[in-house]
N, C-alpha and C positions, 0 to 999 in steps of 0.2 A: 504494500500500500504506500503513495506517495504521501499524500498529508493527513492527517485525523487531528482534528480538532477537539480539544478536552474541554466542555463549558464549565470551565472553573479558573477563579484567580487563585486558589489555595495553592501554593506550592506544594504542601504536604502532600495533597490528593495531586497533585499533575504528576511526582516523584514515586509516587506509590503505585500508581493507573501507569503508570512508564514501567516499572520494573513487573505489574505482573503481565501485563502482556508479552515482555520476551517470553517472560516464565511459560507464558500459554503458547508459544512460537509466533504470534504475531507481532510481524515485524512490519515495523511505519519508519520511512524516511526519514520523514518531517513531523513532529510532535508539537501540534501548535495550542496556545491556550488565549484565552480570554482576550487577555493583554497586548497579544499581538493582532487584536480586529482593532483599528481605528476607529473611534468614534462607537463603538459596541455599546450598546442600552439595554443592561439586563432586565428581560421583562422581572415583575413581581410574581413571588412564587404564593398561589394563589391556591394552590390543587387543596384536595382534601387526604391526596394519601402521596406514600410515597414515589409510587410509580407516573401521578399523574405530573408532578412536581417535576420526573426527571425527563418526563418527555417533553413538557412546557419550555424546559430550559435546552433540552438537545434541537428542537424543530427553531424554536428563537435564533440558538447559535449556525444553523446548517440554511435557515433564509438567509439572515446576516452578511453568512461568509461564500456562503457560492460551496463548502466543504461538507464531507460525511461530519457532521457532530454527535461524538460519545458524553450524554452527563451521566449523571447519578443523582440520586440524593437518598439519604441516609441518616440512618439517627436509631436514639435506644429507646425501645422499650421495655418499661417495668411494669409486671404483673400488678405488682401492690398498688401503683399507681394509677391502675384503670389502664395504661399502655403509654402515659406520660413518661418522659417528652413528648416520643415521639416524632411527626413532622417537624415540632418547632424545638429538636435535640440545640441545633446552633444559637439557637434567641432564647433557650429555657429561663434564661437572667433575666432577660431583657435585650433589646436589638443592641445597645452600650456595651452591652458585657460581651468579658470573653470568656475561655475554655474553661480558668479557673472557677470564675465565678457561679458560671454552670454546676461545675464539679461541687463547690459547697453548697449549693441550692440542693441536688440532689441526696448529698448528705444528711441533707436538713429534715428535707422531707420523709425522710426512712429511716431517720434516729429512731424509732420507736418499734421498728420493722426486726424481727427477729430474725436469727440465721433460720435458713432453712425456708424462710417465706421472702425471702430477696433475688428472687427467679426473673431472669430478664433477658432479652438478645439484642443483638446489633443486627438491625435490616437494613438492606441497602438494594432498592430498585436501578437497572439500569437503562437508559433507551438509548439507541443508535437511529439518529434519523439522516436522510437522503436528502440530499436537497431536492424539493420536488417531489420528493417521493416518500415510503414509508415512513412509520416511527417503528422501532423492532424493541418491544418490551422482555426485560425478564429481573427476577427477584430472587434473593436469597437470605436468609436467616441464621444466624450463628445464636446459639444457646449460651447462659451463662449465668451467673448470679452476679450481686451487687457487694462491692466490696465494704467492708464498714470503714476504710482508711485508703488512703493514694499508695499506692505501691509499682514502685516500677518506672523509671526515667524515657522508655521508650514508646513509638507514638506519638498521637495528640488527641484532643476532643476527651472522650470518657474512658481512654485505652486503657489509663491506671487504677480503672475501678471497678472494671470490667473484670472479673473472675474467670476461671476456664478451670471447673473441676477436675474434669479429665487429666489435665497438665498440673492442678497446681499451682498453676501463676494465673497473674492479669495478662492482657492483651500489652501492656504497656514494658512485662519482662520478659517478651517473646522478641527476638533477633527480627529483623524485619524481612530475611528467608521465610521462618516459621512464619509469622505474621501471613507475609504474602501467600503461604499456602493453605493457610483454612481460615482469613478472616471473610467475612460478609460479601465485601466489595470484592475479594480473588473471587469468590464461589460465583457471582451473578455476573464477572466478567468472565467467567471459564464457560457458562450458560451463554453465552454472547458470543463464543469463541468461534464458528461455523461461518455464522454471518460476519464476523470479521474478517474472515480468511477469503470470505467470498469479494470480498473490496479490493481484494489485490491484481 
């Protein structure tokens, strides 16, 4: 594939959607993001779920740019909290805040939340849309619990709160290898992986 457009200014997600696609063998020339359309006006993410969110934002970026655009949008939900965040994981704070402040909003809210009932996952919807043409949907969901404390330097967003019984750690003391191969966004770009191949 010559160009693939990532609708995101996040460097972390442009760095992250870059390494697992070699992972998945697809290979882009040109890895272009946000920053580099002139004049780009991201529409408002308006959807009700996460899937509708990441094709509002891939179909905006692929008129835009004349390019194939890959988004995502992603975020955690918590049982105990009805399924909050959720869509609004990045603004949990407030549209001001950042990742920490997220982070002890959620703390806050589940002081009271016992181990054992802090059941939660990280979703992440992805759409590839055509210029012109389709939006190509798919979703995936990682399991996990809620951590009572930050643990873990690696990542960003709610990586260090994020539990993974099975391992033992958060999402935020897994190598960004491990990471890239069973978080949320790997799984629902590995589900995407066909139709990306078909771009080349």
């Amino acid at each position: 594939m010559r160009k693939l457009l990532i609708a995101t200014g996040n460097a972390h997600k442009i760095e992250e959607i870059r390494a697992i696609l070699e992972r998945c063998g697809v290979q882009v020339a040109e890895l272009l993001c946000l920053k580099d359309i002139p004049g780009y006006q991201a529409p408002e993410e308006d959807g009700d779920s996460f899937q509708a969110n990441a094709a509002l934002k891939a179909r905006s970026a692929a008129e835009s740019s004349g390019l194939p655009a890959l988004a995502d949008d992603s975020g955690l939900t918590v049982e105990a909290l009805d399924g909050a965040p959720g869509i609004y994981s990045a603004r949990y704070a407030g549209e001001e805040q950042d990742d920490a402040a997220n982070r002890k909003k959620l703390l806050s809210a589940l002081a009271q939340v016992p181990q054992g009932q802090r059941q939660g996952a990280f979703v992440c919807a992805v759409a590839l849309a055509l210029p012109g043409g389709e939006t190509i949907l798919r979703e995936a969901r990682v399991p996990g619990e809620i951590a009572f404390e930050e643990c873990g330097d690696g990542g960003f967003g709610y990586d260090n709160l994020f539990y993974l019984p099975q391992l033992g750690r958060t999402m935020a003391q897994l190598s960004p290898e491990e990471k890239n191969g069973l978080s949320h966004r790997a799984q629902a770009l590995e589900l995407l992986r066909e139709e990306l191949l078909a771009l080349e």
